[in-house]
Each structure stands twice: as structure tokens, then as C-alpha cells.
Phi, psi and omega in degrees: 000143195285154170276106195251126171319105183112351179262004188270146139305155181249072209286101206135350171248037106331322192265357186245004182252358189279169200311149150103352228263123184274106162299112172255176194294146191059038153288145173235010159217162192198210161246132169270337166242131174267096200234164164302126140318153199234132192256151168215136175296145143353286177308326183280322191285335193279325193304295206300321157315340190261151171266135206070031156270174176301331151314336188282100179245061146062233179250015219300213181166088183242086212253153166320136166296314192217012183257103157323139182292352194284323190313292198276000159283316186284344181275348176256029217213296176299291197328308199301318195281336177232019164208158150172141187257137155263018201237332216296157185197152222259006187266122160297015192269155180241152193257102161338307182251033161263136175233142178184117190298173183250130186263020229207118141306182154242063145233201191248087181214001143116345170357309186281345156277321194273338181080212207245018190103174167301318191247013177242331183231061186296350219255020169255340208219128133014117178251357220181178193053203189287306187248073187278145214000046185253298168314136171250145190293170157220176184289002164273004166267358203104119170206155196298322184316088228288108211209103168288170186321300202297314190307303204273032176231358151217072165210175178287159170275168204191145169298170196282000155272354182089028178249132137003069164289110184232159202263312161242163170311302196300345197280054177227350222252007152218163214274344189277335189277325187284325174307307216283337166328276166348308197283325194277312184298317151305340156311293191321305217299311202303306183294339188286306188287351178315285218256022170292357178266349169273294213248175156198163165076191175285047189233316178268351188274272182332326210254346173259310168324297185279356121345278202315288179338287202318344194224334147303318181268338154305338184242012155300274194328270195276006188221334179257313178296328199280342201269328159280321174276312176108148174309312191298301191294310173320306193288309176339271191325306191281041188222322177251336193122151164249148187238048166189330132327064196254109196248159180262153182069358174056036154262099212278136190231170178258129170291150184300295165344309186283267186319343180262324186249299176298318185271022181260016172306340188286337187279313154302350233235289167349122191239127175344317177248146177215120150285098184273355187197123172321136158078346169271161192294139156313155192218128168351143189259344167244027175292177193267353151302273173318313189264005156262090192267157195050057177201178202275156167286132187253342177187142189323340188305322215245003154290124179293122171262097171328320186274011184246345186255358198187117173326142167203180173318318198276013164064017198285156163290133170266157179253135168311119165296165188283178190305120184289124191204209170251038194239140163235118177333131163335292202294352186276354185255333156230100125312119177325300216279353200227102191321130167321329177255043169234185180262109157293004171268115204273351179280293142005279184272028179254324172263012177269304196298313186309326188279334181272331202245026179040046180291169187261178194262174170322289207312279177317348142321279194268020137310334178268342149229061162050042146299184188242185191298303169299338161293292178306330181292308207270011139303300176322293226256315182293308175284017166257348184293322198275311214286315210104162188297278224296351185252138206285118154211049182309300170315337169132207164279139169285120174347294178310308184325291169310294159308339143275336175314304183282356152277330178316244269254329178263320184076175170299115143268138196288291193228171209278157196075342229220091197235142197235090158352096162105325207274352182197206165283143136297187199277358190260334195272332176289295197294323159306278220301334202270328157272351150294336157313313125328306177295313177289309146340285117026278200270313181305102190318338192266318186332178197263290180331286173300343160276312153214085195238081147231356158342159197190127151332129154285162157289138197106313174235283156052054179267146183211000157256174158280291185295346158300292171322328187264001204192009171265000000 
């Protein structure tokens, strides 16, 4: 069965998470707080967690004032790019003695498009012409896959079984995701026709890459974090510094806090329907267009119009993602794809994972980072009002749980002092995700942050959006 985003254990940043667990160097996950795990029986995480629980909001379409959905499409996208267990498994149990590397840099450098390169990853790139292992394939170079022209010229290239050569896998594994592959893989090609009157060889291979990074890490920075994270904190962090993102030896690692927990924010945001072409019906996101991941594109329908998913140029109305809250689209509470006698519920199994991977509770969180008291309570108390009588959270919140509460009820701050209900994170959740990002950034030695950061999108490419980038 394919391994579908949010469902593998990460099995191995156990060894690097247990209480008191210090980071060293060349780790590549850890903690940003050494706080106690905080436990909830097992049943009540099962209750909270069900579909037609205190989680479900049903069929609703409760959507955002201002984050476009390709925005939380680009975010599974950045995930992919800096963590992945190949190890991963449909079990919420964690092994004490699987040490298993993240197979993923933990930077922002693009890996999962690029591999490992033109002579380590030959099987990506132009084997011939001009721009032989300069260029990266798509399925218009030709591909093995049972395709008509037009299909295979805008889908990836992909073997005579239909799989996806690609730098990573999961980006095959819903049809929105194999588009924005696509689309980053067309970026590079388009910067490659740039700067081809300057460079040739591996010069122009290189010399195109870090283009490409370099404005892939300008609109994280300035367009995917301030639209989720809120402006206030991104300018905190570049103005001031991070204070909780530390790594020793400037080795950048992924924290648990983030990945098991904050950065699963995307999972409320996510709307039962995604409209992908102009003037056409919304279509199921696990429906037999969209939700047949790892297989050849089967029909025009499931080619993406970027300008219907993202602000751009072309001024289209975009549809908005849903509300960041405590709610989860239904269908994400029985996943299709996940045997009736496991748990199909990805909330379910979000808070299972958090409780395996011993995270601490919110509250405590956001006491370690001096929220004040009167903020924390009245999170606390609105997610225990959402969990309901029967379910215990005396002890406290399970870290996700809190962090969608706490963007419902405090929200994103937008600009400073200025919080926006539902449109993004809140401040403890704002605050995990945008200095560990930062921090990966940063710490990366080839980045803009480390190299120059007085850099500017140039003239020639000069993309300062996701949705410039996705549509140049």
C-alpha cells in the first residue's frame, strides 16, 4: 500500500527525542524544548480524534480572507524537501532501537527536485543535446509510461509502470502535488534558457540551481511564512534573531515539536474540494482525478492552472484555503486509502504519533515560550470546551490539538499586536514553525541567508511569490 503523506511513523527521531535528550552534532532531529511529555489515555486520543468527533467539520467550506489553498499544497511540498523516513510505516508505534537517518538534507536546497545531482542522479537529467545533464526531464522529453502525447507532456516523466522519476517520491502521491513537482521542475528548465547565454556545462547547471534555491528560499521567507506565520513574528526572527531554534556547531537539525506537531497545521487548511481550471467544477481532493497519486495522468482534468491556486499576475479570484481552526475536513477522519481495520483518522493519528514521540503538552510549550498566562488559559479551556465532558485533558493539551486551538481563538499575528482568527498560526505555533525555517535556512551554508543577504530576485527571473514561481 502506497505511504501517503502524514501516515508513516518517523520511525528514528526517537533516539534522538527522549526527555532530557541533548542535541549533537550531526543529528539530524532533536528538541527545541527539553520539557516532560505530557500523557493522555489512549481512548480519549481515540474519541478526540474520530470521525463525527469533536474534530469533524463535516462538509462545511469555512474558507480563509487571505492564504490561497496552493499555499498549504506548497507546504507539503517544503515538507518533503527537508524530512523523509524511508522507513516510514502505517504503525503509530515508536521502536526504541530504529535509528533511521532523514534521507532529506534539512535545508531548504531543493533536493527532492535535484536528487543528488546530474552525475549521482543521472536518470533526471538530459542524457544528450545541448543541455545534457543540465535540464531536468518531464514527461514532454518523452516518457515510457502508456500516455497520449498531450497527457505526457504535461505530467513528469515516469517509467513503462507509471512511476515517477523524481527526486522524491511522495511528490507523485495526489495529482496537486505531481503538478507543483512539475511546475518547480519547469522553473529550473525556464532559468537554465536564462542564463544560457552566460553559462554552459556544469556551470550553467549550477549556476541555474542556486537561481533556482535562492528565490525558492525568497518566497518561503517572504510569501509562504508571513501568509501562515504572520508578518510579526517573520520580522521578529529576521530583526532580532531566533531564540529557540539553536543548533550546536550550526548544524541544522529538524525539531520534533515541528514536525510531529506544528507543522501538521495543513491538515485543517485542506478543503474537501480543489478547483484546478478555470470555469470547471471543484473535484474531490480524493476523488479519481486528484486522489490517484503515484500513477501517469489519465486525463486533462487533473492538469493544474496555478493562476486558479495562487495569486499571480493573471489576477484570477483564487480559492481560498479553509480555516486554520480545530476542525477537519470529514473525509480526512476515514481516510479511503487506509483498511477499515486501522485508524483512518489522520487527526487520530496525529495525536497518537505525538504521544509516541513523548512531546510535552501546548500549555507547557507555551509557557516555555513566556506566552502569558491569561493567553494559555484560555486556549486550555476552549480546547477542553471542543474535546467535551467525556474526554480528560486535565493534564493538559496534546501539542497539535493546541495549535489548532490556539490559531481558532488567538489567530495569526498579521502585523504587530494585530491577530487574525482562523487565517494562520498562532503565537506558539507561528513561532515553532518560522524559526525552525529560518533556522534551516541560516544554518545552510550554499543559501542567500549565508551567502548574501543583501541578494534580491534579479531582473531575468526576479519570481518574489510562490505563485510568480509556479507560473514563470
Amino acid at each position: 500500500m502506497a505511504n501517503h503523506h502524514g501516515m508513516g511513523t518517523l520511525q528514528g527521531i526517537n533516539a534522538f527525542c527522549h526527555y532530557g535528550y541533548q542535541e549533537q552534532r550531526g543529528d539530524r532531529f532533536g528538541r527545541l524544548f527539553d520539557i516532560p511529555p505530557l500523557f493522555t489515555p489512549a481512548p480519549d486520543l481515540l474519541a478526540l480524534g474520530a470521525q463525527g468527533g469533536a474534530l469533524d467539520g463535516g462538509k462545511r467550506a469555512c474558507r480563509t480572507q487571505t492564504v490561497a489553498v496552493g499555499q498549504i499544497f506548497f507546504g507539503q511540498f517544503l515538507d518533503h524537501d527537508i524530512t523523509l523516513d524511508v522507513s516510514t510505516s502505517l504503525s503509530s508505534v515508536v521502536s526504541d532501537e530504529s535509528e533511521i537517518d532523514n534521507a532529506r538534507t534539512p535545508t531548504l536546497d531543493l533536493d527532492c527536485v535535484y536528487a543528488q545531482g546530474p552525475e549521482a542522479s543521472p536518470f533526471l537529467y538530459h542524457a544528450t543535446g545541448d543541455y545534457a545533464g543540465i535540464k531536468l526531464l518531464t514527461g514532454a522529453d518523452g516518457t515510457a509510461a502508456t500516455q497520449s502525447a498531450n497527457l505526457a507532456k504535461n505530467d513528469l516523466s515516469r517509467t513503462p509502470h507509471g512511476t515517477a522519476i523524481i527526486g522524491d517520491p511522495r511528490n507523485d502521491e495526489n495529482r496537486v502535488l505531481s503538478q507543483l513537482q512539475l511546475a518547480m521542475i519547469r522553473f529550473h528548465n525556464k532559468v537554465v534558457d536564462i542564463l544560457s547565454s552566460e553559462y554552459e556545462g556544469s556551470e550553467l547547471f549550477e549556476e541555474a540551481r542556486r537561481t533556482v534555491s535562492w528565490h525558492y528560499q525568497w518566497v518561503v521567507i517572504h510569501d509562504f511564512l508571513p501568509q501562515l506565520c504572520g508578518n510579526a513574528v517573520v520580522s521578529d526572527i529576521l530583526g532580532n534573531g531566533r531564540s529557540y531554534y539553536c543548533a550546536d556547531d550550526n548544524d541544522p537539525f529538524i525539531p520534533v515539536e515541528f514536525s510531529v506537531a506544528a507543522y501538521r497545521f495543513g491538515h485543517s487548511m485542506i478543503p474537501q474540494k480543489v478547483q484546478i481550471q478555470k470555469g470547471k467544477p471543484a473535484l474531490e481532493l480524493f476523488g479519481s482525478v486528484l486522489g490517484e497519486g503515484f500513477a501517469p495522468l489519465s486525463s486533462p482534468k487533473g492538469v493544474v492552472d496555478w493562476n486558479e491556486l495562487l495569486e499571480t499576475n493573471a489576477g484570477r479570484s483564487v480559492q481560498k484555503a479553509e480555516k486554520l481552526d480545530s476542525k477537519l475536513a470529514t473525509d480526512l477522519l476515514k481516510l479511503p486509502f487506509i483498511p477499515s481495520d486501522d485508524v483512518q483518522s489522520l487527526a487520530t493519528r496525529n495525536l497518537l504519533r505525538g504521544q509516541a514521540f513523548q512531546l510535552p503538552s501546548g500549555e507547557n510549550v507555551a509557557h516555555a515560550l513566556d506566552r502569558s498566562d491569561t493567553e494559555i488559559n484560555k486556549v486550555s479551556r476552549a480546547a477542553q470546551t471542543i474535546a467535551g465532558k467525556k474526554i480528560d485533558l486535565s493534564n493538559g493539551t496534546p501539542l497539535w490539538f493546541y495549535l489548532l486551538v490556539e490559531a481558532e481563538k488567538i489567530g495569526r499575528e498579521t502585523s504587530s499586536g494585530h491577530f487574525d482568527k482562523g487565517e494562520g498560526l498562532g503565537p506558539v505555533g507561528a513561532r515553532i514553525i518560522a524559526e525552525t525555517v529560518l533556522g534551516l535556512i541560516e544554518l545552510d551554508s550554499r543559501s542567500f541567508l549565508a551567502q548574501n543577504r543583501s541578494w534580491q530576485p534579479a531582473d531575468g527571473v526576479g519570481v518574489s511569490t510562490v505563485g510568480e514561481m509556479l507560473t514563470f
